[in-house]
N, C-alpha and C positions, 0 to 999 in steps of 0.2 A: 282208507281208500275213499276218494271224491265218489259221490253219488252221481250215478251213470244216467243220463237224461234222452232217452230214445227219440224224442222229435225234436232235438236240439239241431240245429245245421252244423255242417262243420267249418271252421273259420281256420284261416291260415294266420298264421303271428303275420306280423306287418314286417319284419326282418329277417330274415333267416340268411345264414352266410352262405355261401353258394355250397362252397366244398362240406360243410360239415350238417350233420344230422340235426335236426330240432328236438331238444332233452325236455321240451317243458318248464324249464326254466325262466326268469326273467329274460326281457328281451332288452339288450343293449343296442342304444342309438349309437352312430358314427359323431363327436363331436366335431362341431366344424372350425376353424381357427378362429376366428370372433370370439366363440366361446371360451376355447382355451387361455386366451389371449385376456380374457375380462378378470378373471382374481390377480391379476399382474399390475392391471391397467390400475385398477382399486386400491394396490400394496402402493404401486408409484404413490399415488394422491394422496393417500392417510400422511408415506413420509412425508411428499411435498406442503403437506397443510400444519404438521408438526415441528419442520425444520420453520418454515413462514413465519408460525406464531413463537417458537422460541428464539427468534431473531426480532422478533418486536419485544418482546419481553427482557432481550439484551438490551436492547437501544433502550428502551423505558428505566432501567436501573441504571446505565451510562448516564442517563442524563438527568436521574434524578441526584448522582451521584458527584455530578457537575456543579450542578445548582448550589449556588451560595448561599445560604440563609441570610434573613437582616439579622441583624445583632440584636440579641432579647432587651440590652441598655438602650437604645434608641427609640424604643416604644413605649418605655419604662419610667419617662421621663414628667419629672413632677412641673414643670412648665410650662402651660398649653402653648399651642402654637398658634398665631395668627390665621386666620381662616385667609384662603389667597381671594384677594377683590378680582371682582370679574369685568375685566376691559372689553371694548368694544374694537379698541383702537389695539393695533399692532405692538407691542413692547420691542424696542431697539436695543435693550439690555440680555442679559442671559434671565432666562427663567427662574421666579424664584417659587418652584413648586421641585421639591429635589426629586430626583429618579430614584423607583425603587429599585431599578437594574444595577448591579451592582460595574465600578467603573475601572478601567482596563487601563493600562500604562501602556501607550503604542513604544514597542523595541525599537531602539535607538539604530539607525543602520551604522554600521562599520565604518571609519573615516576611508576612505579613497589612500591609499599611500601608492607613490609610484615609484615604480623598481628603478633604481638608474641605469644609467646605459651600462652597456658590456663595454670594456676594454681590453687591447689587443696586446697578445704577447706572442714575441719572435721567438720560435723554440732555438735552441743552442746545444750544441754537438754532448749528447753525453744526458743531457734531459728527455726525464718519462712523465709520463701523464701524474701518476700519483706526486712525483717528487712538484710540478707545476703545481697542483692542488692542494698541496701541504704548504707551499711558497706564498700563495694569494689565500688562504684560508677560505675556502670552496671544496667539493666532491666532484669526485672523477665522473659522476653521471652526469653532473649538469654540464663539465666541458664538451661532453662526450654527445649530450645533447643538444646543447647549443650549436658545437658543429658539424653534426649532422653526422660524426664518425663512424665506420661501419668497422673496424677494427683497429681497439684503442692501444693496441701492442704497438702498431706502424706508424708512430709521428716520425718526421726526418727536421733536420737541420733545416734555419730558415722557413718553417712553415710558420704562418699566420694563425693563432688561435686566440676567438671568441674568450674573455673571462668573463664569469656573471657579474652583473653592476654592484651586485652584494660583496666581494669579496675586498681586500684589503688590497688598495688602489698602491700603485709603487712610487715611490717618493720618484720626483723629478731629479735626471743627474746632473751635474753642472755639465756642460758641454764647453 
């Protein structure tokens, strides 16, 4: 039992909850969101400075990974090299001090080829799309594309169809 101290004052806790009794106990503060909100705020930042550094630590092995070494024989070499003269004057030649940067083959672009034209065929009583397609050696998507067909079942007699410039051109008949 605490020793009883007769000229002490009496002091009230700084909080007491309205409805309930004061037991002597610790007295608990109301936390306010700021607070709540700050071991959260903390957790963000540790991940955000961990994800940061092991994305720099990716990029640093990417690129150490990249890097071409010189060749150990080209430093290896038992013939000195001429030390390069130092001009004053501009050199109109290529340089002759070589790059240690290792050098790159610029990709060739693709030659340009150009489709030929479409040629036109009169469909005839009794011809479908596939059987046209099999005839000029082409697929029933590109006629079907070409003219803009919204349903490739309904060709009629006498209609005009688009053939891709690719396909096997019809020998000329004698007329």
């Amino acid at each position: 039992m605490p020793p009883e101290f007769p000229d002490a004052p009496d002091i009230e806790p700084p909080y007491s909850p309205p409805d309930a009794a004061f037991d002597g106990g610790p007295v608990r503060r109301r936390r306010s969101a700021a607070d709540a909100a700050l071991p959260w705020l903390l957790a963000i930042l540790v991940v955000l400075l961990l994800a940061a550094s092991g994305g720099l630590v990716t990029a640093w092995i990417v690129a150490t990974l990249r890097a071409e070494p010189v060749p150990a024989v080209a430093n290896a070499t038992s013939t000195p090299r001429p030390e390069p003269s130092i001009t004053l004057a501009p050199s109109e030649g290529p340089s002759a001090i070589p790059s240690q940067q290792p050098r790159r083959t610029p990709t060739p672009t693709p030659p340009l080829t150009q489709e030929p034209e479409p040629f036109v065929h009169v469909v005839r009583r009794g011809e479908y799309l596939q059987y046209i397609a099999d005839l000029y050696g082409v697929t029933v998507e590109d006629i079907v594309r070409l003219n803009d067909i919204s349903n490739p079942n309904r060709i009629r007699p006498g209609q005009r169809l688009l053939i891709p410039g690719y396909g096997i051109r019809p020998s000329p008949t004698p007329g």
